[in-house]
C-alpha positions as CSV (number, residue, x, y, z in Angstrom):
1,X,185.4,255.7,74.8
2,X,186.8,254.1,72.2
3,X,187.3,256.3,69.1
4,X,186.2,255.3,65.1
5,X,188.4,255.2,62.7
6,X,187.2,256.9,59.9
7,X,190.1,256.8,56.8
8,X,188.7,259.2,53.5
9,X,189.7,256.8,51.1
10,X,187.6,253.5,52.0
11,X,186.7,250.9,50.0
12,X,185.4,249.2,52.9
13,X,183.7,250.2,56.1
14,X,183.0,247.6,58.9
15,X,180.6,248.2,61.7
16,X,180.7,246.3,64.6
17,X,178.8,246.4,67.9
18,X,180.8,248.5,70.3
19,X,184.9,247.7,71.6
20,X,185.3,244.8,74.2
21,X,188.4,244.7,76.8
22,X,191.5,243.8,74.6
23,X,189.9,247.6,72.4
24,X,190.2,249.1,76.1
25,X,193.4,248.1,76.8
26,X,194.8,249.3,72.8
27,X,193.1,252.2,72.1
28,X,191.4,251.4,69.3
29,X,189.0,248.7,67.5
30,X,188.8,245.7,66.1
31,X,192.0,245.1,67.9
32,X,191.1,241.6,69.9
33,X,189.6,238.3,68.6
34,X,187.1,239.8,66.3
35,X,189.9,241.6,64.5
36,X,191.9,238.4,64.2
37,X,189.2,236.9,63.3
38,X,188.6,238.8,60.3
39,X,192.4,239.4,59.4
40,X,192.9,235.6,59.4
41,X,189.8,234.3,57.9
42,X,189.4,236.7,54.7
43,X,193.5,238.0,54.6
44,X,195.1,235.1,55.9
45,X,197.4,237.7,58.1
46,X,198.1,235.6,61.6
47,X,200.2,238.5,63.1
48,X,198.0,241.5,63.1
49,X,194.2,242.7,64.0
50,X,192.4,244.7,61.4
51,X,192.3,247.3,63.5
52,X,195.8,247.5,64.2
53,X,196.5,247.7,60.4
54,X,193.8,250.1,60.7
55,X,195.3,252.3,63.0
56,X,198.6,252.4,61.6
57,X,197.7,252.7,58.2
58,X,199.4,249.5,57.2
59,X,197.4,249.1,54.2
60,X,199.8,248.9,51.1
61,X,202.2,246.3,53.7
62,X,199.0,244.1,53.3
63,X,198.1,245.0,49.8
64,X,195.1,246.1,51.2
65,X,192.5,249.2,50.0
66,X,191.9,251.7,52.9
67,X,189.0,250.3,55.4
68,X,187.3,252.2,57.9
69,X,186.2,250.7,61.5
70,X,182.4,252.0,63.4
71,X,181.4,250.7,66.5
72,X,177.4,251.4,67.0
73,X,178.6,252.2,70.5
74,X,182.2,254.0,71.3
75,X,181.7,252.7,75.1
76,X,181.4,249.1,75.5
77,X,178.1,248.0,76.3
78,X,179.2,245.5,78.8
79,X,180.6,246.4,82.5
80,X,183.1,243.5,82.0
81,X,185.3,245.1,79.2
82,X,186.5,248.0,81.0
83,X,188.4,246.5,83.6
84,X,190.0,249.0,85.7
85,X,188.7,251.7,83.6
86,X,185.8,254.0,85.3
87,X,182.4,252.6,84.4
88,X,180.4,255.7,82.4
89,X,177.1,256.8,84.4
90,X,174.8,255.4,81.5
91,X,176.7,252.0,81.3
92,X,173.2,250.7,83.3
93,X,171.6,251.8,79.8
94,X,174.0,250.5,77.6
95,X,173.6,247.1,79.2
96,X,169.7,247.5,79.2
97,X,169.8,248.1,75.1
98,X,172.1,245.4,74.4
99,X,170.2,243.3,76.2
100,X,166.8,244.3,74.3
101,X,168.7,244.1,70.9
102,X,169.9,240.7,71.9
103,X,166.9,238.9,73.0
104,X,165.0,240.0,69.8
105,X,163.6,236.9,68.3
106,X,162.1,235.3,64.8
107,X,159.3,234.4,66.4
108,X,157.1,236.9,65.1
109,X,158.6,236.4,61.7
110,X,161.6,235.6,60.0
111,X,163.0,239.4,59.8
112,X,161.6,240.2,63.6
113,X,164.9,240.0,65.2
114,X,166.4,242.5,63.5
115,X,163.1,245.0,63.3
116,X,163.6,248.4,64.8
117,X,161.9,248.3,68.3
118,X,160.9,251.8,70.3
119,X,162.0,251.0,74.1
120,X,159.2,252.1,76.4
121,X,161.7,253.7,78.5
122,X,161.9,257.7,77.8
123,X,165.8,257.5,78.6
124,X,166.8,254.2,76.6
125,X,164.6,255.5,73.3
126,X,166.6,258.7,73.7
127,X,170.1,256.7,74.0
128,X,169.0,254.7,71.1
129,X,168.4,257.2,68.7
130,X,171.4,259.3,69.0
131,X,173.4,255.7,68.5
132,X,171.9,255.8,65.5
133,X,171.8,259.3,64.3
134,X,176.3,259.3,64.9
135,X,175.8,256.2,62.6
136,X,174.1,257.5,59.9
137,X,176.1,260.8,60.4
138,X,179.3,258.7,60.0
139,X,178.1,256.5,57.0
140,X,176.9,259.8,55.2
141,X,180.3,261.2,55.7
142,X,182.2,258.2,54.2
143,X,179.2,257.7,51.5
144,X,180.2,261.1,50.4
145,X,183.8,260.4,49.8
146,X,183.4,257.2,48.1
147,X,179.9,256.5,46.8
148,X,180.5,252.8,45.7
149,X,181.7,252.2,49.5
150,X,181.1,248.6,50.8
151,X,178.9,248.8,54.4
152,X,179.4,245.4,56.2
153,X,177.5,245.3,59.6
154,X,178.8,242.2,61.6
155,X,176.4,240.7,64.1
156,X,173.2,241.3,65.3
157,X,173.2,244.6,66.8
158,X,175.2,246.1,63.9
159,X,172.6,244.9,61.6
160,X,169.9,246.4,63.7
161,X,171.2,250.0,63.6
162,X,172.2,249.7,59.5
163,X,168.8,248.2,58.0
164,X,167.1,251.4,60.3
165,X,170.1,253.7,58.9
166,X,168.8,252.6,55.6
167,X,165.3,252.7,56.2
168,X,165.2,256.8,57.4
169,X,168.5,257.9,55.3
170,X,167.6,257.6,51.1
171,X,171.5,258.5,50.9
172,X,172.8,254.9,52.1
173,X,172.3,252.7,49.4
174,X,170.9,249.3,49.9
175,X,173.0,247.5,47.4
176,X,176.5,248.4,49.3
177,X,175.2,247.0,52.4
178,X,176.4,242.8,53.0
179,X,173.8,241.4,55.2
180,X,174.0,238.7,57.4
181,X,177.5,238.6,58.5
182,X,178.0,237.3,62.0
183,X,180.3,238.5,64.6
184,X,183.7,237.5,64.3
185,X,184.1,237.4,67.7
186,X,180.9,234.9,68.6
187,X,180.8,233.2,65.2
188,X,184.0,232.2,63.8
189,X,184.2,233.4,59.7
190,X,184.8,229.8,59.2
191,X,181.1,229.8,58.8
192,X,180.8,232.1,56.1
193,X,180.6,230.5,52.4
194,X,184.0,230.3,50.4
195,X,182.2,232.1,48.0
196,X,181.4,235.1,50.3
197,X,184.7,234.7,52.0
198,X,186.4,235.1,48.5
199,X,183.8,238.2,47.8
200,X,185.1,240.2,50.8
201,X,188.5,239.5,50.5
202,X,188.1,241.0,46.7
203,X,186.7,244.1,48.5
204,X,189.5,244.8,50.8
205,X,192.7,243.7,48.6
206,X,193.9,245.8,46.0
C-alpha cells in the first residue's frame, strides 16, 4: 500500500489511478513517469517527480502552493508493479475493476465511458464502492480546509470515481473539478492546450 499524501494547505489536489512500480519501490506517489511528466510539462522542473516535491515538502524551493496527491487505489491495480513485493489477496479484484473501468466505451454515447457502472459481481460492487467512499472521504477533508481547492482527476479511471464523487456528495463542487485530463503516464501533457497547460501551472505556482 501506497499511502496519500494529503497536505492541509492545498491549492491543488491531483488524483490519479493507483501507484505503479517506480511508487513501490519510493514509497510514495507520483514518483515515476507520471510525476515527471507533470513536473516537466506544467513546471518545467527536469530533476524531481511531483511527488517527490510532495513528500518532502519542497514547495517554496519550487515556488510552488502546497498540492496534495490521491490514488483511487493505494494498491496498485496491476500484478506487474509490485515486483518482489507480496501480491494482496484481492489483487484478482483489483485487476477485474480496472479492467471494467478500462474497456468502458463511447459507444453508447459520448459520456458512456466514463458513466458509473454497478459490476454484477457481489465482491467487485463492494470493492468499488468503498474505492469510492475513501475518495469522497478524502476530497471532503481537503474541501474543508480550502473550499476554492482545485480537484484534477488524470486519466480515465480517476475521472470515473470524481464525476460519481460529485454526483452523490453536494459538498464537492463541480466548478473546482478540471475534466478531461489524461494520464501523464499514457498520454504525454504535450497534448494538453498551451492554454490549459498555462492554467494549471497558474494553480500550482505561487
Amino acid at each position: 500500500m501506497i499511502d496519500n499524501i494529503l497536505v492541509d494547505n492545498s491549492s491543488v489536489v491531483f488524483i490519479l489511478e493507483s501507484p505503479a512500480t517506480t511508487e513501490v519501490n519510493n514509497g510514495y506517489p507520483l514518483a515515476g513517469r507520471a510525476g515527471m511528466e507533470i513536473a516537466s510539462r506544467i513546471l518545467g522542473i527536469k530533476d524531481m517527480s511531483m511527488g517527490e516535491i510532495c513528500k518532502q515538502g519542497m514547495f517554496n524551493e519550487y515556488g510552488l502552493s502546497p498540492f496534495s496527491i490521491l490514488n483511487i487505489s493505494t494498491f496498485p491495480m496491476e500484478s506487474k508493479s509490485y515486483g518482489s513485493s507480496p501480491l494482496p489477496d484481492n489483487i484478482s479484484m483489483l485487476e477485474d475493476l480496472k479492467g471494467l473501468i478500462d474497456h468502458q466505451s463511447p459507444r453508447d454515447g459520448e459520456d458512456h465511458a466514463l458513466q458509473w457502472t454497478v459490476p454484477q459481481n457481489a465482491a467487485l460492487k463492494e470493492l468499488k464502492n468503498d474505492l469510492l467512499n475513501e475518495l469522497s472521504q478524502s476530497l471532503i477533508r481537503v474541501i474543508k480546509i480550502n473550499k476554492d481547492i482545485q480537484i484534477i482527476p488524470c486519466g480515465k479511471i480517476a475521472q470515473v470515481f470524481v464525476k460519481r464523487a460529485l454526483e452523490t456528495q453536494n459538498s464537492i463542487p463541480e466548478k473546482n473539478v478540471h475534466h478531461e485530463i489524461p494520464h501523464p503516464a499514457r498520454t504525454p501533457w504535450s497534448a494538453l492546450s498551451t492554454s490549459k497547460r498555462n492554467e494549471l501551472k497558474t494553480l500550482l505556482t505561487v
